[in-house]
C-alpha positions as CSV (number, residue, x, y, z in Angstrom):
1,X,0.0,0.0,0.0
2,X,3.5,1.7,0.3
3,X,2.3,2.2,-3.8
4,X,-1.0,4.3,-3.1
5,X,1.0,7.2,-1.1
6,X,3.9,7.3,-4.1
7,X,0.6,7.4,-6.6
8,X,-1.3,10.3,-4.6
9,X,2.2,12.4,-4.0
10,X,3.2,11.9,-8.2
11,X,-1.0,13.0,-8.7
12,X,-0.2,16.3,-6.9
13,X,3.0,16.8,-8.6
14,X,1.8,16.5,-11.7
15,X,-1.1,18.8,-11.4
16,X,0.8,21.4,-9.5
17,X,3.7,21.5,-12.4
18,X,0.4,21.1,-15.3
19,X,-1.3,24.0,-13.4
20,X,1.7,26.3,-13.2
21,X,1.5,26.2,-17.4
22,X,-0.1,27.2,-20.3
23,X,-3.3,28.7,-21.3
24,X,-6.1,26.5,-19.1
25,X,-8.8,28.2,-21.5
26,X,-7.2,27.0,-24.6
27,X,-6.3,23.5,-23.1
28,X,-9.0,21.1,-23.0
29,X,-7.7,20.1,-19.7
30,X,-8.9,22.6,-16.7
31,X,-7.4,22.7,-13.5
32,X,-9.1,23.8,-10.3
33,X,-9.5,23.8,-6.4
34,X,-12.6,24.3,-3.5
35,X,-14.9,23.6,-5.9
36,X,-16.5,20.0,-7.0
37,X,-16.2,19.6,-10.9
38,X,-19.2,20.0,-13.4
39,X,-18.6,16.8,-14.6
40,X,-19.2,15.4,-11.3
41,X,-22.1,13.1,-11.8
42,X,-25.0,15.0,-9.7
43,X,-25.9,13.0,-6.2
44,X,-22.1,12.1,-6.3
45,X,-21.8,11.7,-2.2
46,X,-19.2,13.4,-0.5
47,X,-19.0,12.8,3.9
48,X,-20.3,15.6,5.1
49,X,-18.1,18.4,6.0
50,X,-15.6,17.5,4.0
51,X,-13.7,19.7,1.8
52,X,-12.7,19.8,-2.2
53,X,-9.0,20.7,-2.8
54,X,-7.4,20.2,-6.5
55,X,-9.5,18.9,-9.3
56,X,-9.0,17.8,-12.7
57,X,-11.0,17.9,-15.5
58,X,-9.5,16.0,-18.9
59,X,-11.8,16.5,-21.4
60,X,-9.5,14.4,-24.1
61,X,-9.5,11.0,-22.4
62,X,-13.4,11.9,-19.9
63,X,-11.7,11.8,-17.1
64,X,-12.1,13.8,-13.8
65,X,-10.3,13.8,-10.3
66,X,-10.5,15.7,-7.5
67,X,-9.1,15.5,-3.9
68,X,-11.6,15.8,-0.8
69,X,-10.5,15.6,2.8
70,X,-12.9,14.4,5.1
71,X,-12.9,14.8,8.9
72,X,-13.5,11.4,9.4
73,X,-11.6,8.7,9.8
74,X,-10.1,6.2,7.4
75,X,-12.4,2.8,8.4
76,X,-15.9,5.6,8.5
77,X,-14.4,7.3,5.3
78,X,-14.2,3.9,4.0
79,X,-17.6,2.7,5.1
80,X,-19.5,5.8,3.7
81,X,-18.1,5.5,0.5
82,X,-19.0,2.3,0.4
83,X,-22.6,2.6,1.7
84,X,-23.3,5.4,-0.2
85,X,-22.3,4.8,-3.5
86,X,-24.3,1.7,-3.4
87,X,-27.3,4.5,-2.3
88,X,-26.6,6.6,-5.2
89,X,-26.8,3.2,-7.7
90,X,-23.0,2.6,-8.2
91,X,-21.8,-0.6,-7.8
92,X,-18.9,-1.2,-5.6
93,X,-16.2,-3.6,-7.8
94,X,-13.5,-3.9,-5.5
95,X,-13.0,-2.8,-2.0
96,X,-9.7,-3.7,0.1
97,X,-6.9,-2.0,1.9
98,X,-4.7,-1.8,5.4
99,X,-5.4,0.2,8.0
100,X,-3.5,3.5,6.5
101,X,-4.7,3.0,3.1
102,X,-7.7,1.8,1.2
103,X,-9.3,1.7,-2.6
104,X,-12.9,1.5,-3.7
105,X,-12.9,1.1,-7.6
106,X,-17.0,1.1,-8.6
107,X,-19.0,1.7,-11.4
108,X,-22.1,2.5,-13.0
109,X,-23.0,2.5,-16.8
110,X,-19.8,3.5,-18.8
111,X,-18.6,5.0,-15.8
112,X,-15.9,3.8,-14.0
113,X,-14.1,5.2,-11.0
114,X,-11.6,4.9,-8.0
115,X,-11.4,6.2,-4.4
116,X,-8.0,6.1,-3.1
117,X,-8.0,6.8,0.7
118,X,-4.9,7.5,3.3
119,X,-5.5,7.8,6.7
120,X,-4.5,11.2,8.3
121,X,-3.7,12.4,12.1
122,X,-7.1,14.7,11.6
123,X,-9.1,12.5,9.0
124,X,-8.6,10.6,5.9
125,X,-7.5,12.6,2.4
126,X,-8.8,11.0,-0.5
127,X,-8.6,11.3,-4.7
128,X,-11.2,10.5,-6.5
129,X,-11.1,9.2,-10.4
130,X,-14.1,9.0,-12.6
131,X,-13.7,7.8,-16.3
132,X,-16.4,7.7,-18.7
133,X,-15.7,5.4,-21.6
């Protein structure tokens, strides 16, 4: 699970270094923070009080990310997700993880998505990926 950290800490890299250039109007990728992403399927649940940071929208390849940090947490970050998204009608494909890191990959119609979570000293940070084929 050593792999989920080194994954989350290249994500932010990548869109700190892709937000510092270019045109975001011209590019057909916008970068963002504080704010959940139009393409954010509506009804998308989020643990309440929790807040948005970085997002990503890639229009090119349909995909979106954001991060969220929630208050709670990792094994109740965990099992709202996974409560939740079976509320909303997603279905939960794979759920596993330790006790500092977890993954929820799910789907519904052509879109598929991940929830990588890592345990925090004040709650769980989390980056969500949703890909519409």
């Amino acid at each position: 699970m050593q792999r989920i950290g080194t994954l989350l800490t290249v994500l932010f890299l990548v869109l700190g270094a892709a937000a510092c250039g270019g045109d975001d109007d011209a590019e057909p990728v916008e970068f963002g923070s504080g704010e959940l992403p139009e393409t954010v399927p509506g009804g998308f649940p989020l643990p309440s009080g929790s807040s948005i940071g970085s997002t990503l929208i890639d229009r090119v390849n349909h995909r979106t990310e954001f991060s969220v940090n929630a208050r709670s947490d990792l094994s109740a970050t965990v099992a709202f997700f996974t409560v939740e998204l079976v509320n909303e009608g997603y279905v939960v494909d794979r759920s596993d993880g330790t006790d500092l890191n977890w993954q929820v990959e799910f789907s519904k119609g052509s879109l598929r998505g991940e929830i990588v979570l890592s345990a925090l000293d004040s709650g769980t940070a989390a980056v969500v990926s949703l890909n519409r084929s």
